[in-house]
C-alpha positions as CSV (number, residue, x, y, z in Angstrom):
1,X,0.0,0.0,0.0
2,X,1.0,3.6,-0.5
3,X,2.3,5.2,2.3
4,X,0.9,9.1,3.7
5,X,3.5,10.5,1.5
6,X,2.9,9.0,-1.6
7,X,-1.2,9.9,-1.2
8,X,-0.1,13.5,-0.7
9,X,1.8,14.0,-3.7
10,X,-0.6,12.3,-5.9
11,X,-3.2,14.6,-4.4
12,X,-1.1,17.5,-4.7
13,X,-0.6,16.8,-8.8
14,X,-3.2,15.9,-9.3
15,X,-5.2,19.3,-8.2
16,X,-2.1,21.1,-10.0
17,X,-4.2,19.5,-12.8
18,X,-7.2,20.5,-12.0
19,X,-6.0,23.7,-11.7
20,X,-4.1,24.2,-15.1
21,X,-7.1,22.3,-16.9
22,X,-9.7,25.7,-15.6
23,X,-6.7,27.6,-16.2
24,X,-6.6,26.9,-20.1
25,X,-10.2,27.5,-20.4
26,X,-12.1,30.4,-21.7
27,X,-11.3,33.3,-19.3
28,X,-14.2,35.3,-17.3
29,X,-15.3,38.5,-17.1
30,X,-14.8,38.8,-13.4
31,X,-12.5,41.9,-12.2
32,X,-9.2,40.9,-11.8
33,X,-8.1,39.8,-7.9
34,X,-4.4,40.7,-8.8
35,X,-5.8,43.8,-10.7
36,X,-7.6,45.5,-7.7
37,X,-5.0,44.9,-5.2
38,X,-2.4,46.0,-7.1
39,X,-4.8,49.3,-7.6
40,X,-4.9,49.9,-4.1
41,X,-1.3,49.4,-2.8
42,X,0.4,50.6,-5.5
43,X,3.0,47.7,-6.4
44,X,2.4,43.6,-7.1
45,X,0.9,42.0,-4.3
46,X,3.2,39.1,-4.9
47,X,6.1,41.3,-3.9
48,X,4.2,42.7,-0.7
49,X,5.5,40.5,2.7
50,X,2.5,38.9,4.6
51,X,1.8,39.2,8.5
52,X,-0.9,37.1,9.9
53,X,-2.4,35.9,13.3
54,X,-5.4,33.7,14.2
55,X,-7.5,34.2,16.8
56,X,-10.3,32.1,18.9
57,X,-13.7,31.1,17.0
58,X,-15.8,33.4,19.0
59,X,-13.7,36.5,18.6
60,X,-14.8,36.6,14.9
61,X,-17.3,39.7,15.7
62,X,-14.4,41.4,17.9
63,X,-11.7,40.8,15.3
64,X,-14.3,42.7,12.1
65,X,-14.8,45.2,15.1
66,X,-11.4,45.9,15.8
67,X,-10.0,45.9,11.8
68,X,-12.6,48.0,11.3
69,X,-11.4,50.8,14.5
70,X,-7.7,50.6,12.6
71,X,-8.4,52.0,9.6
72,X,-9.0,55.1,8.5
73,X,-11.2,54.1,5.3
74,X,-12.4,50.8,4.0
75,X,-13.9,48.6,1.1
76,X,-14.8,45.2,2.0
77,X,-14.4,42.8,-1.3
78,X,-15.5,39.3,-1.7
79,X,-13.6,36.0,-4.1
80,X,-15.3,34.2,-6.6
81,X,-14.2,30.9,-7.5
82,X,-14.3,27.2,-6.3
83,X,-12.4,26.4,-3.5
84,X,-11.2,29.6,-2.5
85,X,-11.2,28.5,1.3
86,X,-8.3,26.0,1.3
87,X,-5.6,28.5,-0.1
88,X,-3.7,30.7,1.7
89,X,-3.3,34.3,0.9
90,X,-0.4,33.5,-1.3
91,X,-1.6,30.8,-3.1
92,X,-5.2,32.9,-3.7
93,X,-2.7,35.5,-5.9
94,X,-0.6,33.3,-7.4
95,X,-3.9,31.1,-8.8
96,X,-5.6,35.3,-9.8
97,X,-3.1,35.3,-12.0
98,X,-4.6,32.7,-14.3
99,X,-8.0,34.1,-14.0
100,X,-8.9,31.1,-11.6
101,X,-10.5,34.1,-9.0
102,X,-11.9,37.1,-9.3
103,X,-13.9,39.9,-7.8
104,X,-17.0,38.2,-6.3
105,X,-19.6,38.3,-3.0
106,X,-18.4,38.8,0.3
107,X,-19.8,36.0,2.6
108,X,-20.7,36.7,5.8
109,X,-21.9,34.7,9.3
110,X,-24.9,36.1,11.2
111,X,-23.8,35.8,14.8
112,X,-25.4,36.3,18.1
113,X,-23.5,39.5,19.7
114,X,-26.2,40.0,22.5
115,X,-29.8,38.5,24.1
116,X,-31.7,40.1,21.2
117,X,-29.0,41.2,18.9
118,X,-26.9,39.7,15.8
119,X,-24.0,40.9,13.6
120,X,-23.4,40.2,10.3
121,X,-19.7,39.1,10.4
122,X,-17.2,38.6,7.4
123,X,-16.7,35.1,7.1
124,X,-14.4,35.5,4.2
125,X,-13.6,38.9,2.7
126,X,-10.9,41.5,1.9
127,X,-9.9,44.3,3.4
128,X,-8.6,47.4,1.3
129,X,-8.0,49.8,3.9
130,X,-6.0,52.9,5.0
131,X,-4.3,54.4,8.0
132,X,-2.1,57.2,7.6
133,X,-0.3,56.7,4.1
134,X,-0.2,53.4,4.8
135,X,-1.9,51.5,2.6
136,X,-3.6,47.0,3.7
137,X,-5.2,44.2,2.2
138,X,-6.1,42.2,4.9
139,X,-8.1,38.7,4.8
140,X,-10.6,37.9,7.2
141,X,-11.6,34.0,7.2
142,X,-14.0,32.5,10.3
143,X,-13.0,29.3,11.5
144,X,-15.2,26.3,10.1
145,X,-14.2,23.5,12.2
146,X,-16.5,21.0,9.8
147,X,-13.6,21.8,7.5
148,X,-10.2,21.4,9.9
149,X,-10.1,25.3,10.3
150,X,-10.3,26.1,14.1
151,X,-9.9,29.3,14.4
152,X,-10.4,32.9,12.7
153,X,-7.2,33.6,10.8
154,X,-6.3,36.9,9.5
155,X,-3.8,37.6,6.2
156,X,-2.0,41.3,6.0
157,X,-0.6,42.3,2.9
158,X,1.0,45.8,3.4
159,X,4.1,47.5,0.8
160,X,6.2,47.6,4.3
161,X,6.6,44.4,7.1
162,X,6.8,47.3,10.0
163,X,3.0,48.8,9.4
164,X,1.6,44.9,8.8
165,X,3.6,44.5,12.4
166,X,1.8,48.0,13.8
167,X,-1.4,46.5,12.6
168,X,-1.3,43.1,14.5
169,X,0.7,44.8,17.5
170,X,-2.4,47.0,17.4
171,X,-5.6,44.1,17.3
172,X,-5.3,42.9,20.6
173,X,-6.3,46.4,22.6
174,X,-8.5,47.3,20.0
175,X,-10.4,43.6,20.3
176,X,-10.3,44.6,24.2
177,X,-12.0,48.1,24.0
178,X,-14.3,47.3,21.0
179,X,-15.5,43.8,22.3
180,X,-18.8,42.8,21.7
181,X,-19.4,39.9,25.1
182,X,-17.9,42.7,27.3
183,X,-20.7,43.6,30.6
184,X,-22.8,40.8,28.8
185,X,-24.4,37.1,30.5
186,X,-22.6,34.1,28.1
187,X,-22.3,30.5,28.7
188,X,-19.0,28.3,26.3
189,X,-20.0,25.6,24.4
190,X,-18.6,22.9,22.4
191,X,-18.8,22.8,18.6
192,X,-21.0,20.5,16.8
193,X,-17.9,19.1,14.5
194,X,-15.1,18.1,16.9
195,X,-13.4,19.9,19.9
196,X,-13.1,23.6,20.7
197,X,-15.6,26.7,21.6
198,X,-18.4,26.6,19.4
199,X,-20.7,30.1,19.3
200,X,-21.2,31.7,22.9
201,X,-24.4,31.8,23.8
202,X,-26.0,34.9,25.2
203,X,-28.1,34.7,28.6
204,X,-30.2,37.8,29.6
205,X,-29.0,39.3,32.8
206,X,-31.7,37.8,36.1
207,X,-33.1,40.7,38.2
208,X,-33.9,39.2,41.3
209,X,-33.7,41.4,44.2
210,X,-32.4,40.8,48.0
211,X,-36.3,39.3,48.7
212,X,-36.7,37.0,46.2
213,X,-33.8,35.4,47.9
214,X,-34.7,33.1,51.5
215,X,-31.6,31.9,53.4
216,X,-30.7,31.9,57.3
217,X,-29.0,35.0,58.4
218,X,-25.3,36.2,58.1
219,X,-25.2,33.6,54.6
220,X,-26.1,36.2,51.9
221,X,-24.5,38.8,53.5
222,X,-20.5,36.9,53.6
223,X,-21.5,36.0,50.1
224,X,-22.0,39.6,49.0
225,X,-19.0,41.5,51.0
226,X,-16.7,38.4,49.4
227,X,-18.1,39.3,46.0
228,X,-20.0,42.8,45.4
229,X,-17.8,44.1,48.4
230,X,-14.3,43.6,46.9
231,X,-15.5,44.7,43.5
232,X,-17.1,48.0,45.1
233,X,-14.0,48.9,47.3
234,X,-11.3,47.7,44.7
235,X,-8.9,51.1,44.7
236,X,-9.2,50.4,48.8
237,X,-7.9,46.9,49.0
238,X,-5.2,47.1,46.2
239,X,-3.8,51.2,47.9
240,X,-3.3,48.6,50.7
241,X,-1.4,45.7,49.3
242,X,-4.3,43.1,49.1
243,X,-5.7,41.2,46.1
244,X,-9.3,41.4,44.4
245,X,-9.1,38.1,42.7
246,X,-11.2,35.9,44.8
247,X,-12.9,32.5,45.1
248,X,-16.3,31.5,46.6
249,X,-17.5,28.1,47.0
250,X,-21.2,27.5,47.6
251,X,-21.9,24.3,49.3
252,X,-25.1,21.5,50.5
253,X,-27.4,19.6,49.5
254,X,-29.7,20.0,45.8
255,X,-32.2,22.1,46.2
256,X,-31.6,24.8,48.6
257,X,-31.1,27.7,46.6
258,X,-27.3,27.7,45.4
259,X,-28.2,28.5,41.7
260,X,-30.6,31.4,42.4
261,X,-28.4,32.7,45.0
262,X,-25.6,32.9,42.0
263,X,-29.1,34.5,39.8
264,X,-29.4,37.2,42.8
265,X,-25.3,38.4,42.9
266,X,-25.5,38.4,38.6
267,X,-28.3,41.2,39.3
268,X,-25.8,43.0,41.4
269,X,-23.3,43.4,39.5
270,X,-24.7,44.8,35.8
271,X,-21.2,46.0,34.7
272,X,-19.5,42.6,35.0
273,X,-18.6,40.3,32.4
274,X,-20.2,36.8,33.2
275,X,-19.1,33.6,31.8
276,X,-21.3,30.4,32.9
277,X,-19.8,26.8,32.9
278,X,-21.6,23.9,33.5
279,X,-21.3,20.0,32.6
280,X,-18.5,19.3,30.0
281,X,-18.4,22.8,29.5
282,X,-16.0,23.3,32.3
283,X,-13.2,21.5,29.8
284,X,-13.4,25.3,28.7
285,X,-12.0,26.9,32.0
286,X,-8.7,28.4,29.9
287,X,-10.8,30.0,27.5
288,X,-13.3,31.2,30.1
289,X,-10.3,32.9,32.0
290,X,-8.7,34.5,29.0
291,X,-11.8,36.4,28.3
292,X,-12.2,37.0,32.0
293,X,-8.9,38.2,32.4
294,X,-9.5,40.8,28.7
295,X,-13.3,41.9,30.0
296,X,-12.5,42.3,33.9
297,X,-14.6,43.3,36.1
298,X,-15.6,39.5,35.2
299,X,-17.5,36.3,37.2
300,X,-16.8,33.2,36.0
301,X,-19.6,30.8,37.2
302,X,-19.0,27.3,37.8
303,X,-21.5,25.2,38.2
304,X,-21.8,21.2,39.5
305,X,-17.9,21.7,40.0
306,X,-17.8,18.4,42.0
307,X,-18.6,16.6,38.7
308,X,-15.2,17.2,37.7
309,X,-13.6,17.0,41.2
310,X,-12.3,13.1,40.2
311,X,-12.7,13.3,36.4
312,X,-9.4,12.8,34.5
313,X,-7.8,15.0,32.0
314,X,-6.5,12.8,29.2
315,X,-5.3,15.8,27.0
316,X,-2.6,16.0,29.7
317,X,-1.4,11.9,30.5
318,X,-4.4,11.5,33.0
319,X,-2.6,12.3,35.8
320,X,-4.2,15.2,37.3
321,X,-8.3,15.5,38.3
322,X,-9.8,18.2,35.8
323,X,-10.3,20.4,39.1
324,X,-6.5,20.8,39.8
325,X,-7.1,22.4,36.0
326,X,-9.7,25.1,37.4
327,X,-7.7,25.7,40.1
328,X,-4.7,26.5,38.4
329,X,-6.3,28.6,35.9
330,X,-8.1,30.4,39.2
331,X,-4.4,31.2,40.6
332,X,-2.7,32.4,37.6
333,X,-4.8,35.2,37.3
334,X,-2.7,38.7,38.3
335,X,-3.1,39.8,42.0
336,X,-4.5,42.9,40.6
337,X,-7.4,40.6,38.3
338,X,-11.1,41.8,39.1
339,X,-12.2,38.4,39.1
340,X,-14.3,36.1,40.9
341,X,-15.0,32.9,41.0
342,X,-18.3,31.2,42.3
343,X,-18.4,27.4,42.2
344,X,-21.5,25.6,43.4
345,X,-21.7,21.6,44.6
346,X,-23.7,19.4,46.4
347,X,-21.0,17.4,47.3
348,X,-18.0,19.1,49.3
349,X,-16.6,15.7,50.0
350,X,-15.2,15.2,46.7
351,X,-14.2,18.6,46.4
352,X,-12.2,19.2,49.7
353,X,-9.1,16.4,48.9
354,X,-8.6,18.7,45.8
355,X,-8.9,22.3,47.7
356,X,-6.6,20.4,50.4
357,X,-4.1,20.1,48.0
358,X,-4.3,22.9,46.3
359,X,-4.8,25.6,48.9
360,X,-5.6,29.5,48.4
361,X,-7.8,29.3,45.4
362,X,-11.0,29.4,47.2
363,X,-11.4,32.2,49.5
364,X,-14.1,31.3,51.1
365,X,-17.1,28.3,51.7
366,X,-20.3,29.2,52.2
367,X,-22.7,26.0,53.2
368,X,-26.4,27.1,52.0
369,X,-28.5,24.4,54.4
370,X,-32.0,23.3,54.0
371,X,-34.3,25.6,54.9
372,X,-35.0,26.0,58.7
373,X,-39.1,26.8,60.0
374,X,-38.9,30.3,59.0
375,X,-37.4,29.5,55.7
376,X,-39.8,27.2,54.9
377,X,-42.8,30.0,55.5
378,X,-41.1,32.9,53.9
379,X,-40.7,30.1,50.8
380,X,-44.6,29.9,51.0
381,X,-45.2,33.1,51.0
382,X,-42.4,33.9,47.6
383,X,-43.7,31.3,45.9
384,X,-47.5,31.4,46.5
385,X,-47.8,35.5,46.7
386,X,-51.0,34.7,45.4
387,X,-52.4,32.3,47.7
388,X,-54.5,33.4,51.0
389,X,-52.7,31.4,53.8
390,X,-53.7,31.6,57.3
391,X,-51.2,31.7,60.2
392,X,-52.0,28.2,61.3
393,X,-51.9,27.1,57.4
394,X,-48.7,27.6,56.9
395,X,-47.4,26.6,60.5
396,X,-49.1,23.4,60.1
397,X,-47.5,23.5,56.3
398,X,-44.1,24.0,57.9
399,X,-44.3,21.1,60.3
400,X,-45.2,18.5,57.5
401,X,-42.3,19.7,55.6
402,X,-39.5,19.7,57.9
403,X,-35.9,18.4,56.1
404,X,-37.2,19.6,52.8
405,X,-35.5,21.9,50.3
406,X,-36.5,25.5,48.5
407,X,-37.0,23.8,44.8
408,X,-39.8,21.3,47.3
409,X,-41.6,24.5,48.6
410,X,-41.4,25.7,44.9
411,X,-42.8,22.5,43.5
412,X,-45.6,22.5,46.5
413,X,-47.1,25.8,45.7
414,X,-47.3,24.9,41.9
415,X,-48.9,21.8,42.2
416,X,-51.8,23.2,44.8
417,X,-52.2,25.8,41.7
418,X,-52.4,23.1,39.8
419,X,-54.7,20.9,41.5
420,X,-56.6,23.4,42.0
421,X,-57.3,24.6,38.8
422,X,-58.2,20.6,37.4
423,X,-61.1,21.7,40.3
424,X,-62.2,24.5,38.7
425,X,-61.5,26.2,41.5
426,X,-59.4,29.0,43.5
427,X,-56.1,27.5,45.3
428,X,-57.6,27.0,49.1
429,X,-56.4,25.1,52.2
430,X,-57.9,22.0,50.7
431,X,-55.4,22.0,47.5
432,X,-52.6,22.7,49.6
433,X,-52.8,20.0,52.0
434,X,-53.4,17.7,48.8
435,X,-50.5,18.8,47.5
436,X,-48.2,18.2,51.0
437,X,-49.7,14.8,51.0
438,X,-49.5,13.9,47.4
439,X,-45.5,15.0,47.5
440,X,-44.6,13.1,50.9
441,X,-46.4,9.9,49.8
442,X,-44.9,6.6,49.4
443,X,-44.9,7.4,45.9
444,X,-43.2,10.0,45.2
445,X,-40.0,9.3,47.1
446,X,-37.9,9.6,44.1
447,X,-39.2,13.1,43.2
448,X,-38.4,14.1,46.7
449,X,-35.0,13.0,46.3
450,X,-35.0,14.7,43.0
451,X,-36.2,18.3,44.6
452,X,-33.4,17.7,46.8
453,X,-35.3,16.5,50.1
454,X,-34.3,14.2,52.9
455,X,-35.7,10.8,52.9
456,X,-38.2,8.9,55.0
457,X,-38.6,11.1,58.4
458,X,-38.2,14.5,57.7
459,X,-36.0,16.2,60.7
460,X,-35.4,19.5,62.0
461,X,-34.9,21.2,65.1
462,X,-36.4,24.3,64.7
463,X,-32.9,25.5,66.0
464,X,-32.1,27.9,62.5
465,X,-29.4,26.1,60.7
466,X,-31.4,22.9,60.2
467,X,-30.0,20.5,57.8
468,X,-31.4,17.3,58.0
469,X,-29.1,13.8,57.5
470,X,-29.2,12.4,54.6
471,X,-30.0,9.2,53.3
472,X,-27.0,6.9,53.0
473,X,-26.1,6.8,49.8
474,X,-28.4,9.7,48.3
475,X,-26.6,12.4,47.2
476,X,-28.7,14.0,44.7
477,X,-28.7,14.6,40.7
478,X,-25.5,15.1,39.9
479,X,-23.8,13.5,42.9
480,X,-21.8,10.6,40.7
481,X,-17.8,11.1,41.5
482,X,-16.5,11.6,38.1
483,X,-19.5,11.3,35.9
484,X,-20.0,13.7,33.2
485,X,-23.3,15.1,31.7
486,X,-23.5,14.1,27.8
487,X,-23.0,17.5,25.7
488,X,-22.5,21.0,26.3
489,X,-25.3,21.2,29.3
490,X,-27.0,24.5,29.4
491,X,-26.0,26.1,32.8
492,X,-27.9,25.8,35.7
493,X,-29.3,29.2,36.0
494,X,-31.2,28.8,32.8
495,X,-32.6,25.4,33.0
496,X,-36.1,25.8,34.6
């Protein structure tokens, strides 16, 4: 059999063929490639020296944005021709030459740049721009993974190497100040056609206020002075030697509010840039710090972080869990970085070997517990503002439903609504206690354990803090050491 080698050259004759067999054709009446360029930089393009860069797929709207801030003036032209995509810069003018492109379309990619927003981005097109009396073609090309390219690759033609080197020196503060993600909500995700980050998507912003949000005293408060306090006294803490980079793990059992409490500090801070990972999307932690690190004042958001506390990189021999991988990323950001970190888990037991061994990446642990008595009522009440509950409702409510989570007090007050509109009636007394006694049955054990809620005799002391035991064994959804979601799951604080 032929070896790689011998495949490669027979391909690569064998489109020389191809090329020389279009080539010897009748010749179109497409404007010359070679014609207009050498038009606009006054000498051969084949004796200009080229400059390029590439640049992550989802910077494609920042890259046009930032081209587009360097010059002066501008026409955008498009290629006709087959096959124009596999040939480099180069190769595009030396095949011109024989009429095998021309003048043709610009194509472009519609991309998402914000919730109700999209951008018509140039997916392959030339540049003929000016700064100064310095004169560019510069090809922009989007990455197209289906086809082997992974990034977005940009080709500068200018008459002298030192202004093509001013221009590339010049993209990275101009993709900073004229970035499209910056202040916005956006979760990574993988590409349909192999590895890397496919197309952000954008998330709009929650606006839940302080009530909206039920937990014991003193919790919300540490969360916010760790987060919304060091962004708002930043100039303070750094005049004094301390850093603003900082880490905050939220920790207990399904249920209890971790993801909405993460919902409420996103509404508090409307300037910062947010980036949400969740489920195999955490793979993209070096990508998620990067634009952290370019967009600061920044949150990165992780979510589930447990199911990754035993998982195994392979990309790098296996020998390190994929948290040591977070971690690292969390402690090579500057001292000076206005970034935070918020990881939530319902397992801290498979988290605190890692954070053990590798101290000073997580500031602070904050356990958010299972509702206490007075949880459980204010729960009724922000669930069911609706409802007309009596005193000794809800405190005979609140006894039934000792040991049980915020998504079970959620889940309660929809299904009295529910049951009580299959009775063609108003939501009373009757359809709540239906409810509480549908959902603590026998038979619907596993959808208490799915709402997050203790098993078989519910427990609590009345004494504030309130956690009940849990089952041996039952850790919750998403309790599994090691065991990944399928996909790029959609972060927590949008499912539901």
């Amino acid at each position: 059999m032929p070896d790689d080698s011998d495949v490669d050259e027979f391909a690569r004759l064998f489109t020389r063929f191809l090329e020389r067999m279009q080539q010897s054709g009748p010749r179109s009446n497409r404007e010359s490639l070679r014609d207009r360029l050498r038009t606009h930089l006054g000498v051969d393009p084949e004796q200009v020296p080229v400059v390029s860069s590439s640049f992550p797929p989802y910077d494609l709207p920042n890259v046009q944005r930032a081209i587009e801030a360097w010059f002066d003036s501008f026409d955008v032209l498009g290629l006709a021709g087959s096959n124009r995509g596999h040939h480099s810069l180069g190769e595009l003018l030396e095949l011109a030459e024989y009429d095998r492109f021309g003048i043709g379309a610009v194509d472009y990619q519609r991309l998402q740049i914000d919730v109700d927003e999209e951008m018509d981005c140039v997916a392959f097109g030339f540049y003929l721009g000016v700064r100064g009396e310095d004169r560019y073609v510069a090809l922009l090309r989007a990455a197209n993974p289906q086809y082997g390219r992974s990034s977005v690759d940009l080709e500068i033609l200018a008459v002298e190497k030192a202004a093509g080197d001013r221009f590339l020196g010049a993209l990275p503060e101009l993709i900073r100040e004229h970035n499209v993600f910056r202040g916005k909500v956006v979760s990574f995700e993988g590409h349909e056609f192999g590895q890397g980050v496919g197309p952000f998507r954008l998330h709009p912003r929650p606006g839940i206020t302080r009530a909206d949000v039920v937990l014991p005293d003193g919790v919300l408060e540490r969360i916010e002075r760790e987060v919304v306090g060091i962004a708002a006294h930043r100039e303070a803490l750094l005049a004094a030697g301390q850093h603003v980079r900082r880490g905050v793990l939220l920790y207990g059992p399904p249920g209890t509010g971790k993801t909405h409490t993460i919902r409420y500090v996103l509404s508090q801070l409307p300037e910062f840039t947010v980036v949400l990972l969740a489920g195999t999307s955490i793979h993209f932690i070096s990508q998620a710090c990067a634009l952290a690190r370019m967009l600061q004042p920044a949150l990165v958001v992780l979510e589930d972080c447990d199911l990754v506390a035993e998982a195994r990189d392979y990309s790098r021999g296996g020998e390190n869990p994929l948290l040591f991988q977070v971690l690292n990323e969390m402690d090579g950001l500057a001292q000076d970085a206005d970034v935070a970190f918020l990881l939530t888990t319902n397992r801290a037991d498979l988290l605190e070997p890692a954070l053990m061994q590798r101290p000073g990446r997580v500031d602070m642990a904050v356990e958010v517990p299972l509702p206490d008595a007075d949880g459980r009522a204010r729960l009724l009440h922000l669930y069911g503002p609706g409802l007309e509950l009596p005193t000794e409702l809800v405190d005979e409510i609140v006894d039934q439903t000792a040991g049980t989570t915020a998504s079970f007090m959620k889940e309660l007050v929809r299904r009295t609504v529910l049951l009580a509109a299959e009775a063609g009636a108003e939501p009373g007394a009757d359809h709540l206690r239906a409810a509480v006694a549908e959902l603590l049955s026998s038979r619907d054990t596993l959808t208490r354990r799915l709402l997050g809620a203790t098993n078989g005799e519910p427990h609590d002391d009345g004494s504030g803090g309130g956690q009940a035991p849990a089952e041996p064994g039952v850790a919750g959804p998403g309790a599994g050491a090691g065991v990944m979601p399928r996909g790029g799951a959609m972060p927590g604080i949008y499912r539901g």
